[in-house]
Residue frames as qw, qx, qy, qz and C-alpha x, y, z in Angstrom:
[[0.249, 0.211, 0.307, 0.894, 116.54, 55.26, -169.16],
 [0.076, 0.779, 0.531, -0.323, 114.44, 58.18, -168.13],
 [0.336, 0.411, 0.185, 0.827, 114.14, 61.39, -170.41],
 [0.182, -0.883, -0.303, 0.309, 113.97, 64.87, -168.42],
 [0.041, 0.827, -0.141, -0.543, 114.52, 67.94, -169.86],
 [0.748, 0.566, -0.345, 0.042, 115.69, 65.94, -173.48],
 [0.126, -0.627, 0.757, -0.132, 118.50, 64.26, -171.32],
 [0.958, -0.222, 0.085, -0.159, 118.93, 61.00, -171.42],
 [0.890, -0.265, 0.088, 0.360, 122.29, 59.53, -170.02],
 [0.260, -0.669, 0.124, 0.685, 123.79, 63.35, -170.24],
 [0.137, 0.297, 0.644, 0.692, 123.01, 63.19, -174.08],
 [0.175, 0.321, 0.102, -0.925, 120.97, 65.89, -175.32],
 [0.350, 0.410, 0.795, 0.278, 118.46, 64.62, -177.73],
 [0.081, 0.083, -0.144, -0.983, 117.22, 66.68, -180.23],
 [0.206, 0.469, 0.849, -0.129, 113.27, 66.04, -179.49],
 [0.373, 0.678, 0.382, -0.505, 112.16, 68.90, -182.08],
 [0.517, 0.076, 0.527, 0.670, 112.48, 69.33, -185.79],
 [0.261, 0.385, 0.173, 0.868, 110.83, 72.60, -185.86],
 [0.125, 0.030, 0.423, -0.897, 109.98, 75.77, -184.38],
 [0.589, -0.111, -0.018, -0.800, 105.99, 75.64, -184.60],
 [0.646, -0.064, -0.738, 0.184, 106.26, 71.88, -182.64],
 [0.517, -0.566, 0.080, -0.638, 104.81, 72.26, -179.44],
 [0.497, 0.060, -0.824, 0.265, 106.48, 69.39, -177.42],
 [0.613, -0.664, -0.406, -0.139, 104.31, 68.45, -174.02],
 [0.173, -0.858, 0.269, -0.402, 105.88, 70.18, -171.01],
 [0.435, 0.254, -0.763, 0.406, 108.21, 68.50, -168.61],
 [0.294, -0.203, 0.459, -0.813, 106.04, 69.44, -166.17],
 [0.812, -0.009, 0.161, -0.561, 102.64, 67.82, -167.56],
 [0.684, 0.293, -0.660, -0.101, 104.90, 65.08, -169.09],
 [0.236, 0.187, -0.746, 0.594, 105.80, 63.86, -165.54],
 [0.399, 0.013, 0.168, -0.902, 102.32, 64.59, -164.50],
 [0.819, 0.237, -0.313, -0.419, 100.72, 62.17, -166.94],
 [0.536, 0.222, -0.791, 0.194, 103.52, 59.45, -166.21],
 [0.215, -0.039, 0.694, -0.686, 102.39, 59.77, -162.06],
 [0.628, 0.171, 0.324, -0.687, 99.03, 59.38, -163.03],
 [0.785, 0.292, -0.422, -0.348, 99.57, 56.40, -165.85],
 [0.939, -0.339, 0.034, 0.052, 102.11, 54.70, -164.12],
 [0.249, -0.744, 0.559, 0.270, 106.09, 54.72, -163.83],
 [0.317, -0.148, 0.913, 0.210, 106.39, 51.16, -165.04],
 [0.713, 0.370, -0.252, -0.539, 104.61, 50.30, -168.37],
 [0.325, -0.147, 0.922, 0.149, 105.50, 46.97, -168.78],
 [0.222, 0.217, 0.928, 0.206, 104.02, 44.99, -170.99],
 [0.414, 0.735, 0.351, -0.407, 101.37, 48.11, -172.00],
 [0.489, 0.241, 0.384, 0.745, 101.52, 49.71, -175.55],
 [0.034, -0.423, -0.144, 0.894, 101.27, 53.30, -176.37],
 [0.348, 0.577, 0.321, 0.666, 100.08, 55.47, -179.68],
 [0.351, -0.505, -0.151, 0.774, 100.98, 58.70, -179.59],
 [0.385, 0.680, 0.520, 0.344, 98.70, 60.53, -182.15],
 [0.103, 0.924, -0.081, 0.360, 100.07, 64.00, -183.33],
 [0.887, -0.290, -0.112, 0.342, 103.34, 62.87, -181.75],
 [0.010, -0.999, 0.030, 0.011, 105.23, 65.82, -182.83],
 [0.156, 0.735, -0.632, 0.188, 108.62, 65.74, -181.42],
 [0.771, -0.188, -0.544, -0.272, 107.84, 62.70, -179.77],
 [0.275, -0.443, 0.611, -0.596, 108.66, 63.58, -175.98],
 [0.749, -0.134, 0.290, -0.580, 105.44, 61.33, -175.07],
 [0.953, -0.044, -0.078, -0.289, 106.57, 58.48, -176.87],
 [0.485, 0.541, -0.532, 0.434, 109.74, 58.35, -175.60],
 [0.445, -0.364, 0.448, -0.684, 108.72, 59.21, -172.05],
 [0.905, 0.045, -0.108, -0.410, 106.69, 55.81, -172.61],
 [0.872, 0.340, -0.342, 0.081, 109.27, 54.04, -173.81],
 [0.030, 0.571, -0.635, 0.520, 111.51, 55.02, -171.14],
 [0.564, -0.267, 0.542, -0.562, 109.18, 53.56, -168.78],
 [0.281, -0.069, 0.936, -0.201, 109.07, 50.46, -170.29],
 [0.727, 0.285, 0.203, -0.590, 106.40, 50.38, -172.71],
 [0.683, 0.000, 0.678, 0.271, 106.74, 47.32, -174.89],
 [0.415, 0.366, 0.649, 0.522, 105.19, 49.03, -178.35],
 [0.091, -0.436, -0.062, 0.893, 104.92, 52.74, -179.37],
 [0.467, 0.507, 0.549, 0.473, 103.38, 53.80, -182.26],
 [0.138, -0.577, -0.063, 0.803, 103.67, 57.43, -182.97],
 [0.291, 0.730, 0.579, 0.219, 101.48, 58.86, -185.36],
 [0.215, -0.497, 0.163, 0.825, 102.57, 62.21, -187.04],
 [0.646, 0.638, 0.401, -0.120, 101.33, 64.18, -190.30],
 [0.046, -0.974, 0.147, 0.166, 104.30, 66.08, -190.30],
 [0.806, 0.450, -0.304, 0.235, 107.52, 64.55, -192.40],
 [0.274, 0.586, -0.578, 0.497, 110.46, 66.17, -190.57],
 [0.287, -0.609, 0.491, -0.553, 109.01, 65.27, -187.35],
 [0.814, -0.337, 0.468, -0.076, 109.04, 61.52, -187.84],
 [0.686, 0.626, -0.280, 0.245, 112.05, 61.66, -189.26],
 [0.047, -0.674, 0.495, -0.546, 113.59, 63.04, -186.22],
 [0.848, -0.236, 0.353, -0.317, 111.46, 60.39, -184.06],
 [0.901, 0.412, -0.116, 0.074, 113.21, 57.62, -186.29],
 [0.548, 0.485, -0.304, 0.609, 116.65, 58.92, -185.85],
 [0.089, -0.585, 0.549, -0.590, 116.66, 59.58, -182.48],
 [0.908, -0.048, -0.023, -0.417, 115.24, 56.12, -181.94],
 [0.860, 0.347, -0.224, 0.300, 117.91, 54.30, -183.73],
 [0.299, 0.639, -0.469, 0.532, 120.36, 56.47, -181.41],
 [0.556, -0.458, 0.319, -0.615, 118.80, 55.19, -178.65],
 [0.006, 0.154, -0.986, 0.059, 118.74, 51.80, -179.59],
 [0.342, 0.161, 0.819, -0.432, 114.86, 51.60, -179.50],
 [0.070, 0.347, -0.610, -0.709, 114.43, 51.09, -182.97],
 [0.526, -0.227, -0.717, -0.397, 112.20, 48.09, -183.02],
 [0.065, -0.491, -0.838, 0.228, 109.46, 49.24, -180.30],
 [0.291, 0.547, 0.113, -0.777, 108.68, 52.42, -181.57],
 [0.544, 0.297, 0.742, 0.253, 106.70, 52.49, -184.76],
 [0.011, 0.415, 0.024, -0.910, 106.31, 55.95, -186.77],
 [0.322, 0.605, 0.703, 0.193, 103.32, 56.57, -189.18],
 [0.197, -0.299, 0.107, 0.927, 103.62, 59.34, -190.80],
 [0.065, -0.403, -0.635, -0.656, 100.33, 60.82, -192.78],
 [0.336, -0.385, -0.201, -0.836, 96.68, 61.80, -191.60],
 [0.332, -0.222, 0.758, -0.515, 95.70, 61.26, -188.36],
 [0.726, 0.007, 0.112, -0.679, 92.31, 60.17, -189.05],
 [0.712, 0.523, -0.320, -0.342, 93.33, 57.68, -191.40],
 [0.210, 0.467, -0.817, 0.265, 96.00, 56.05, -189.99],
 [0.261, 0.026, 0.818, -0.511, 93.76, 55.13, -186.94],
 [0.830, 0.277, -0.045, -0.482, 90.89, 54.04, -189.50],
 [0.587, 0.514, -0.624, -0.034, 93.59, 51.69, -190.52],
 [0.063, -0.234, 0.847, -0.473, 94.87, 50.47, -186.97],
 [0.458, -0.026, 0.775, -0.435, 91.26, 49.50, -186.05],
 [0.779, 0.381, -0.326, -0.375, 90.65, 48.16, -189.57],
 [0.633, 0.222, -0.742, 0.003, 93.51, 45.76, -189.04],
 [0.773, -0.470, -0.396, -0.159, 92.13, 44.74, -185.52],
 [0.365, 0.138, -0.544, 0.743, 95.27, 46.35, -183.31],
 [0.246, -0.891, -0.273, -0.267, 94.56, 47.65, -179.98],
 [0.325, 0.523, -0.389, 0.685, 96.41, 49.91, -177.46],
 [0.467, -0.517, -0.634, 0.337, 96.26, 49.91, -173.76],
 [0.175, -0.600, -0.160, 0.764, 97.31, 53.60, -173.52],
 [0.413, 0.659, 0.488, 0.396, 96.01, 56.44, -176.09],
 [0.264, -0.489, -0.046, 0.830, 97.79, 59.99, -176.40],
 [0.372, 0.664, 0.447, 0.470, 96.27, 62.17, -178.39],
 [0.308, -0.539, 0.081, 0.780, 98.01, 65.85, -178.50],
 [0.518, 0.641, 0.458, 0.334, 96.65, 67.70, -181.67],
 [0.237, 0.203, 0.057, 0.948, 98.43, 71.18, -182.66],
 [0.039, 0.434, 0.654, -0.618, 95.80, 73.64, -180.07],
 [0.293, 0.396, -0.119, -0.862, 94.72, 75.77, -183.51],
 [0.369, -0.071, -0.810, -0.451, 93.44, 72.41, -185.59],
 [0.427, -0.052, 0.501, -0.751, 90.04, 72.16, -183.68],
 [0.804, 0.318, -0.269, -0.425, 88.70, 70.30, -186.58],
 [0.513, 0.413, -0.752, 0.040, 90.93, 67.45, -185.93],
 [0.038, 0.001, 0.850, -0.525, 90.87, 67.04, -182.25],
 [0.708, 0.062, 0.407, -0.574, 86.54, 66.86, -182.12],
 [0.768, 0.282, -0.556, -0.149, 87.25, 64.18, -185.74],
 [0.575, 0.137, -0.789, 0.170, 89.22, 61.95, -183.68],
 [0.072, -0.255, 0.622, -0.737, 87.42, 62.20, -180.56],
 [0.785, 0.180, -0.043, -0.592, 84.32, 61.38, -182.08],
 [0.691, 0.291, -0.630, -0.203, 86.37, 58.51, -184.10],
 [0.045, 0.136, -0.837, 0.528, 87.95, 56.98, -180.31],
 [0.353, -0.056, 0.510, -0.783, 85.04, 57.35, -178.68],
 [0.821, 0.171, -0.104, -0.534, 83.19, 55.27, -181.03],
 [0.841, 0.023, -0.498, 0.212, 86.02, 52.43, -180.89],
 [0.522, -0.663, 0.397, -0.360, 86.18, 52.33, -177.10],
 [0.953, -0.100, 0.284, 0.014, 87.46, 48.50, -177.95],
 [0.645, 0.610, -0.190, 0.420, 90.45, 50.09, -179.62],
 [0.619, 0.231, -0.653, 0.372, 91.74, 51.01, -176.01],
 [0.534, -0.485, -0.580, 0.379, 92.06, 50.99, -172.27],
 [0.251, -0.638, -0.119, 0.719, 93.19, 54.48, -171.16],
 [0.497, 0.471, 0.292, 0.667, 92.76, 57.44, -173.66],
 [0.334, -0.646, -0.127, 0.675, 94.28, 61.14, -172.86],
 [0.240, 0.812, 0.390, 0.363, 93.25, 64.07, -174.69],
 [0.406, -0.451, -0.217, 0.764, 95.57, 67.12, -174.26],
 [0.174, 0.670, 0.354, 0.629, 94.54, 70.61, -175.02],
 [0.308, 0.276, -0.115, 0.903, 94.87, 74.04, -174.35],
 [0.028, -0.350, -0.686, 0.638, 93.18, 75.88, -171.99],
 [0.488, 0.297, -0.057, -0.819, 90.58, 77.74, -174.90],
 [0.480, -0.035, -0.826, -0.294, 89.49, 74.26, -176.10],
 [0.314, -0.248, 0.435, -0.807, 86.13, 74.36, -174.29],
 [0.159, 0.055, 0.903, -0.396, 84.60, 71.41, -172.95],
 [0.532, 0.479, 0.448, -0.535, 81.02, 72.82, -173.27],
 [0.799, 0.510, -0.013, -0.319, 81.31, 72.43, -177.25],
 [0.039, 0.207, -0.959, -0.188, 82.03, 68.85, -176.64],
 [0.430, -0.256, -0.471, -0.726, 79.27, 66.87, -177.48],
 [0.785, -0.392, 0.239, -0.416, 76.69, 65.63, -174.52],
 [0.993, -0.034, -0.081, 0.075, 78.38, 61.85, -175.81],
 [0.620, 0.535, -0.326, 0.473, 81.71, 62.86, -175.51],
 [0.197, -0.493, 0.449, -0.719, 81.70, 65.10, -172.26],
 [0.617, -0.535, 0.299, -0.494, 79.95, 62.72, -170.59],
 [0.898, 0.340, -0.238, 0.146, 82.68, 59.99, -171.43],
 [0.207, 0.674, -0.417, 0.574, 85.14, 62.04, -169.16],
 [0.770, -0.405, -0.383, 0.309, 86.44, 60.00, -166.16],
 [0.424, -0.817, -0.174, 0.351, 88.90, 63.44, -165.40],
 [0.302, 0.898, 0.067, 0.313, 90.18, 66.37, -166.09],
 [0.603, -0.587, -0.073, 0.535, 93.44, 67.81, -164.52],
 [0.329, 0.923, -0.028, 0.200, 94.89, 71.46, -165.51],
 [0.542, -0.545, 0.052, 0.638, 98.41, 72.43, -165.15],
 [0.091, -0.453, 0.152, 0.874, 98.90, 75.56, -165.95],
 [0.370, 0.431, -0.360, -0.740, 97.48, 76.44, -169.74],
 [0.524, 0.132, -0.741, -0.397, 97.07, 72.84, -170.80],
 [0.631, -0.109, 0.571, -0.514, 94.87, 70.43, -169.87],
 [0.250, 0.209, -0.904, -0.278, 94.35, 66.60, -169.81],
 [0.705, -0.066, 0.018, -0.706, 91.25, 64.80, -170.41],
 [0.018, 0.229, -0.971, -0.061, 90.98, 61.16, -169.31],
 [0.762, 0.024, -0.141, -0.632, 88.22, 58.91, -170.73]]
């Protein structure tokens, strides 16, 4: 099962549940997968500010074993849920639905960890994306790979000196850019 363009096996999927959802591009989504790997086996995901939940689908296509998608937004992991269950991939995705912060205070309260980290925050909630960058970066033993997408006015220079200099690479495509630590 691969999802391009919302297609999977000629089915449309409906991967938004409203208009101010901001679903990664097909472009950088395919991007990110070249550079993570095709095959996930045996990795898990989280997908924080999951949204419509392209990314954790994309994942799951490829074979991740355990999703978690993290949303604050009701309708949109509602949709993630229900287009899960149509999929059949009901019990490896996991939806959390509330404050980001919190949620992942919780995850590395109860000792989970994740091999892959997505983190996609809506590009106008700056507060949010330097909170949980700060919060990752301090549990570096919460996971292996963590990707930080953001828009092309989310400037680097006012990240802090510990953060920026945490950055293993940067790649731009077009407006958005991903940060890998």
């Amino acid at each position: 099962m691969r999802i391009v363009g919302g297609l999977v096996k000629g089915r449309r999927l409906h991967l938004t549940s409203k208009n101010n959802v901001r679903p990664t591009s097909e472009r950088v989504r395919e991007a990110l997968f070249d550079i993570l790997g095709q095959n996930l086996d045996d990795v898990s995901f989280l997908d924080i500010c999951s949204g419509s939940g392209a990314i954790s689908f994309e994942a799951l296509s490829r074979r991740a074993v355990r999703v978690v998608a993290i949303d604050n937004d009701k309708d949109c992991c509602e949709n993630i849920e229900k287009v899960s269950v149509d999929l059949g991939l009901e019990k490896r995705i996991e939806v959390l639905q509330g404050d980001a912060r919190q949620i992942l205070r919780d995850l590395v309260m109860s000792l989970k960890k994740f091999d892959i980290v997505f983190f996609d925050p809506p590009w106008s909630d700056k507060e949010l994306a330097f909170d949980i960058l700060k919060f990752l970066l301090c549990e570096k033993d919460f996971w292996k790979v963590f990707v930080f997408e953001f828009d092309k006015n989310f400037k680097i220079s006012d990240l802090s000196r510990e953060i920026s200099s945490s950055i293993k690479e940067i790649r731009r495509y077009g407006r958005t850019n991903l940060l890998f630590f």
